[in-house]
C-alpha positions as CSV (number, residue, x, y, z in Angstrom):
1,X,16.6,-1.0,-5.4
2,X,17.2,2.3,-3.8
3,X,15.8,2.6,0.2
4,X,14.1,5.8,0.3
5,X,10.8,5.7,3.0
6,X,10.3,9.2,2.2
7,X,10.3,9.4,-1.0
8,X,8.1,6.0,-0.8
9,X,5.7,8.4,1.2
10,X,6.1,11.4,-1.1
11,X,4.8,9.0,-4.0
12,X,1.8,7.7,-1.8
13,X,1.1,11.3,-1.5
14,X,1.4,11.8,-5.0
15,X,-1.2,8.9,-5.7
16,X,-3.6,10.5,-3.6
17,X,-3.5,13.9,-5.2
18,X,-3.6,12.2,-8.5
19,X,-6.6,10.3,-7.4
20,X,-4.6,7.5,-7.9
21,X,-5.0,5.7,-4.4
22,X,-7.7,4.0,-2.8
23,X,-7.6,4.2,1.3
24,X,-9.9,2.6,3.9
25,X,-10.9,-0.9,4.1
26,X,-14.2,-1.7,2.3
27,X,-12.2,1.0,-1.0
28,X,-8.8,-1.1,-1.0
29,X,-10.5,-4.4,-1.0
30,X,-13.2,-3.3,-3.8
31,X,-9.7,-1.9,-5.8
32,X,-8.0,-5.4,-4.4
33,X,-11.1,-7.4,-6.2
34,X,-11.7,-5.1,-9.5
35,X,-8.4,-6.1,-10.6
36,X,-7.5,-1.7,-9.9
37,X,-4.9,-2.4,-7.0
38,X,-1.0,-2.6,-8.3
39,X,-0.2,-2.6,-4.4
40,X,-0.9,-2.5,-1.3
41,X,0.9,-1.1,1.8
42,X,-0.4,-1.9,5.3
43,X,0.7,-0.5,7.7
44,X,3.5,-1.8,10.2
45,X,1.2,-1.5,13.3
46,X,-2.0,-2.5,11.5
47,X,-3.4,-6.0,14.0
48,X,-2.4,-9.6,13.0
49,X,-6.1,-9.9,11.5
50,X,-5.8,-7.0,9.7
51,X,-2.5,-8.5,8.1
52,X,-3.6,-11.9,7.4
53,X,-7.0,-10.4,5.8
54,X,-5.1,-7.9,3.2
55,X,-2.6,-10.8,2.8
56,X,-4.7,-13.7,1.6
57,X,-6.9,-11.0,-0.2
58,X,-3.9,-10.1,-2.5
59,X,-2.4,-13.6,-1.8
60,X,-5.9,-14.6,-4.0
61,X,-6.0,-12.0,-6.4
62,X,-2.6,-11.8,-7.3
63,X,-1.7,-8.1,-5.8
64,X,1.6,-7.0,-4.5
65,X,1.6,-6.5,-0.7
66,X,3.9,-4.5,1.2
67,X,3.8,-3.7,5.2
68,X,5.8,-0.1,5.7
69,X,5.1,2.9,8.5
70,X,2.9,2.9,11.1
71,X,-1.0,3.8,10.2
72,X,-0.4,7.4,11.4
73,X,2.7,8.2,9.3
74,X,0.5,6.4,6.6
75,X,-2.4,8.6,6.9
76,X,-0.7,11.9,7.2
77,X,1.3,10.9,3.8
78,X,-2.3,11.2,2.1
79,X,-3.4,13.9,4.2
80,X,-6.1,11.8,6.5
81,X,-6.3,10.4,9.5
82,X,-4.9,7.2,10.5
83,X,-4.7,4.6,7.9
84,X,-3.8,1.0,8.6
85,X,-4.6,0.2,4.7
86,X,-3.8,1.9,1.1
87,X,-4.0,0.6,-2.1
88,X,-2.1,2.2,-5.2
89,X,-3.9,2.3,-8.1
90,X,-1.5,3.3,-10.8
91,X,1.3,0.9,-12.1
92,X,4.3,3.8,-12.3
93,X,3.4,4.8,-8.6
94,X,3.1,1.6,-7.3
95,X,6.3,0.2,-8.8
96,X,8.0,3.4,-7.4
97,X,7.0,2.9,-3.6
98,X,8.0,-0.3,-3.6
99,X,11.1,0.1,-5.3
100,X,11.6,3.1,-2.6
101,X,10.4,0.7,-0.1
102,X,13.4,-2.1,-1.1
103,X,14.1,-4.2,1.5
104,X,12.6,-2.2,4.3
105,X,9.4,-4.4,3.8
106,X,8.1,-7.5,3.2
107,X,7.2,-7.5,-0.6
108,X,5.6,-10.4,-2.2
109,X,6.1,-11.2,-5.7
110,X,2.7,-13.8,-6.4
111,X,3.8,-15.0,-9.7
């Protein structure tokens, strides 16, 4: 487990160039409910309802959560605005922020 925010940010980035990230509410809970989310990172500063929602939402469908960043470090590592929510939609990338992330966040493991 190697703590490395930037290069956790770098592989968001990479996701998004690859096409390989879903951003924005309504996209990361359509990726959360297709089955397509490997994880998803909310952001540090995102509100308590916010939270709880993407929480039970992977909670139920088995995703990996992480909370990391604020939403505007979040958003400028994809090259938008402000994002409180991303999903990662390939298994490689996904594995590698959160492995980046270590123990920086909150992961949960739903078995």
């Amino acid at each position: 487990m190697m703590r490395d925010p930037a290069r956790a940010l770098n592989a968001l980035g990479m996701a998004a160039r690859a096409g390989k990230l879903a951003s924005g509410d309504e996209t990361v809970l359509r990726a959360i409910r297709s089955g397509k989310a490997k994880l998803v990172v909310v952001a540090a500063d995102a509100s308590d309802k916010a939270k709880k929602k993407y929480g039970d939402k992977c909670r139920a469908y088995g995703v990996k959560r992480v909370e990391a960043f604020d939403r505007r470090t979040l958003g400028a590592a994809i090259g938008k605005a402000e994002r409180v929510v991303v999903a990662v939609l390939d298994a490689g990338l996904a594995a590698l922020v959160a492995d980046r992330l270590g123990e920086l966040s909150e992961v949960e493991d739903i078995e």
